[in-house]
N, C-alpha and C positions, 0 to 999 in steps of 0.2 A: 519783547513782549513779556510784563509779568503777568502771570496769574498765578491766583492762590486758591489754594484750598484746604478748607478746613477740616477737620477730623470728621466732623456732623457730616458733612456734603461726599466726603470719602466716602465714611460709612452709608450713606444712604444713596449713592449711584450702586455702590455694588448690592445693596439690598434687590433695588432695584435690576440689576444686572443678572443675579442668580434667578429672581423670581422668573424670566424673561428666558434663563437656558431651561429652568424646570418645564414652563411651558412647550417650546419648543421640541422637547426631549418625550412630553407626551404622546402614547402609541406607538414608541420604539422598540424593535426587541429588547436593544440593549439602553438599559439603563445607570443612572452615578449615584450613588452616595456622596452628599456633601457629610463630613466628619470635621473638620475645622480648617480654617482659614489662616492663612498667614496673610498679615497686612503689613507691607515695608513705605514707611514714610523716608522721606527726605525735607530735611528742614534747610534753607539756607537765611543767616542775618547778616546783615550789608549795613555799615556804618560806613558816612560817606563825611570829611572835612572837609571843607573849602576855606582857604584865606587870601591874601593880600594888604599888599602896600601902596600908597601911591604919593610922589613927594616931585617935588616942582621947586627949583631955584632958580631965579629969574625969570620966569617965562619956559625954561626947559624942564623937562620934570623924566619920571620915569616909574617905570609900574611893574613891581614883582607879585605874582598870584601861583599857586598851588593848590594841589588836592592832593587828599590820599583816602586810600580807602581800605577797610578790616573786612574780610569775609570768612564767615566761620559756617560750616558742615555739618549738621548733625542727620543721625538713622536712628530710625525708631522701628523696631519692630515690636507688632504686635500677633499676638493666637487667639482666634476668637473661636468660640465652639457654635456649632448650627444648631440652631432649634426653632419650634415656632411658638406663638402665642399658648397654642391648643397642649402644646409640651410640657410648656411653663406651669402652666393650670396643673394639669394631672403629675406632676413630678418628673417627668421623662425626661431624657440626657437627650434621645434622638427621635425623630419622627419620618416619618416618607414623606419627605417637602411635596410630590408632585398630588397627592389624594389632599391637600391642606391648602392648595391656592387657588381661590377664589377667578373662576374665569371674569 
């Protein structure tokens, strides 16, 4: 099974994801500060060759085929810092995510 994902759809489940524990977390004694993120990607690329031959003398013949294939690894990580829209506006570095999300 491949699936992929892109950095967009990364970032934006875990948007989605955090908004989801803030809710959640509502009305608890204990409460989280989100401070920043760490997001660890994994890339992999797959180069795939295929060939062959195939050759026939007199009616007999015979058929050589192969493949090979390159895969290569990459990590990425990234730091993202929390904030919200309402942060951004006013200059703020942090905000109390759960008084900022819109039930």
């Amino acid at each position: 099974m491949n699936e992929t994902f892109g950095l967009a759809e990364v970032i934006k489940t875990l948007r989605k994801d955090i908004t989801k524990a803030v809710r959640n977390g509502e009305g608890h004694d204990i409460q989280f500060t989100l401070n920043n993120i760490e997001i660890e990607l994994q890339t992999v690329i797959e180069k795939s060759i295929n060939g062959g031959i195939e050759f026939k003398v007199f009616g007999n013949g015979a058929e050589i085929s192969g493949d090979a294939k390159k895969i290569k690894t990459h990590m990425i990580k990234l730091n993202v810092s929390v904030t919200s829209k309402e942060a951004t506006k006013k200059g703020l570095k942090t905000v109390k995510l759960s008084n900022k999300i819109k039930k």
